[in-house]
C-alpha positions in Angstrom: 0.0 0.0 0.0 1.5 3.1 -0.8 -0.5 6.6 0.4 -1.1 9.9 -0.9 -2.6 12.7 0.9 -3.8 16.0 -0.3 -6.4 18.8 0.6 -4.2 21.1 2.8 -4.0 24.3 2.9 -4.7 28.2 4.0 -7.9 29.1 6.1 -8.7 31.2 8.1 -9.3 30.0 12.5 -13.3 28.8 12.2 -13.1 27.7 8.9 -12.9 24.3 7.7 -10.8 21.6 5.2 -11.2 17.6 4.8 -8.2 15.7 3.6 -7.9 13.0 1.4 -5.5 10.0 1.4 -6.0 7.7 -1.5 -4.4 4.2 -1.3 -3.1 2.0 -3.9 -2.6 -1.8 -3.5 -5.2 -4.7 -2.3 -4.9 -4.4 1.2 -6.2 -1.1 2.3 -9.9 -2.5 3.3 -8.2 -4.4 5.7 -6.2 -1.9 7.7 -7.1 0.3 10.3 -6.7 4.0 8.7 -5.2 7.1 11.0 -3.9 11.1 11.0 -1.6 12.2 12.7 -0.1 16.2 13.0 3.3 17.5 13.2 3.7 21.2 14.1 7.0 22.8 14.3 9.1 22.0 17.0 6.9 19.5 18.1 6.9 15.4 18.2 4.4 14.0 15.6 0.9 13.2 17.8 -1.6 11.5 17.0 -5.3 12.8 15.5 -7.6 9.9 14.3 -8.2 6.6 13.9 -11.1 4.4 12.1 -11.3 0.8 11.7 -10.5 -1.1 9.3 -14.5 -1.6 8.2 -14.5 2.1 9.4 -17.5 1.0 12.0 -15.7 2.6 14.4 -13.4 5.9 15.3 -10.9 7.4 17.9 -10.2 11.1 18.5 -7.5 13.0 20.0 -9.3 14.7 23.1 -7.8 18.4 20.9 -10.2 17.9 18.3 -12.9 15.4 19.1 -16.3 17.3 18.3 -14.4 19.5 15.6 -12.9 16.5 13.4 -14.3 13.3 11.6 -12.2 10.4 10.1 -14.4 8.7 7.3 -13.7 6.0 5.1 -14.6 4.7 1.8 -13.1 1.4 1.1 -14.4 1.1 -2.4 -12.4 4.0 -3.7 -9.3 3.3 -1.0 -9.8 6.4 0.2 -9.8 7.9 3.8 -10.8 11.5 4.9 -10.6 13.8 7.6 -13.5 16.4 8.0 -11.6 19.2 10.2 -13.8 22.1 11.0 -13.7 24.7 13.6 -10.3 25.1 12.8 -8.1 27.1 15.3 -4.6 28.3 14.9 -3.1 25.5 16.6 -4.7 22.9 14.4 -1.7 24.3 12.2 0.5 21.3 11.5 1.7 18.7 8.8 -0.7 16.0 8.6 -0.4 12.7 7.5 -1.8 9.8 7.0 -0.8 6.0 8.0 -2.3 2.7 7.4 -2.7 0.2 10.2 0.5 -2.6 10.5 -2.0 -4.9 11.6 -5.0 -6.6 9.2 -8.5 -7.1 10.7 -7.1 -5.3 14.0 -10.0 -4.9 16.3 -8.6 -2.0 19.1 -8.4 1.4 18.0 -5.0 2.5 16.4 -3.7 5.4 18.6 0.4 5.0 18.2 2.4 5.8 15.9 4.0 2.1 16.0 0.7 0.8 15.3 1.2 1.8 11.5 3.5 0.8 8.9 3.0 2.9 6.2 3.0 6.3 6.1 1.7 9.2 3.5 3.8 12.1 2.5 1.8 14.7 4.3 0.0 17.8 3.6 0.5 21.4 5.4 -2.3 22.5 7.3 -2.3 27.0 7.6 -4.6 27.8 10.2 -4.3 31.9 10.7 -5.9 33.7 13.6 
């Protein structure tokens, strides 16, 4: 599985963006899908998580209420819905796919994924 995300950008704090990651290869449906952030300066934390048959999800306490993780396994694609943005919601995000197939627990580490997108800059000005 190799990832691509896309859909950062500029906007202003209250606004909103979704990402997209789109995944090639077969095994995508069977992974557990997360974001994670990376502001500057600071470690890479985690953001969300949705199973692998995307019946469930996990939020960072930071942005639970203001963010949803979707999926759509027919088009290998995972999202993130951020709105309510605030200026500290500016990071690098990316996205990672679960090390684990069929995993039933909710993906919250960063050792819990194997593969990792390229990640998108997320502007958030105030």
């Amino acid at each position: 599985v190799q990832l691509q995300a896309s859909g950062g950008g500029l906007v202003q704090a209250g606004g909103s963006l979704r990402l997209s990651c789109a995944a090639s290869g077969r095994t995508f449906s069977s992974r557990a899908m997360g974001w994670f952030r990376q502001a500057p300066g600071k470690e890479r934390e985690f953001v969300a998580t949705i199973r692998w048959i995307g019946d469930r999800t996990y939020y960072a306490d930071s942005v639970k209420g203001r963010f949803t993780i979707s999926r759509d396994n027919a088009r290998n694609t995972v999202y993130l819905q951020m709105n309510s943005l605030k200026p500290e919601d500016t990071a690098v995000y990316y996205c990672a796919a679960g090390a684990s197939y069929y995993r039933e627990t909710d993906s919250t580490r960063m050792n819990d994924y194997d593969l990792w997108g390229q990640g998108t800059q997320v502007t958030v000005s105030s």
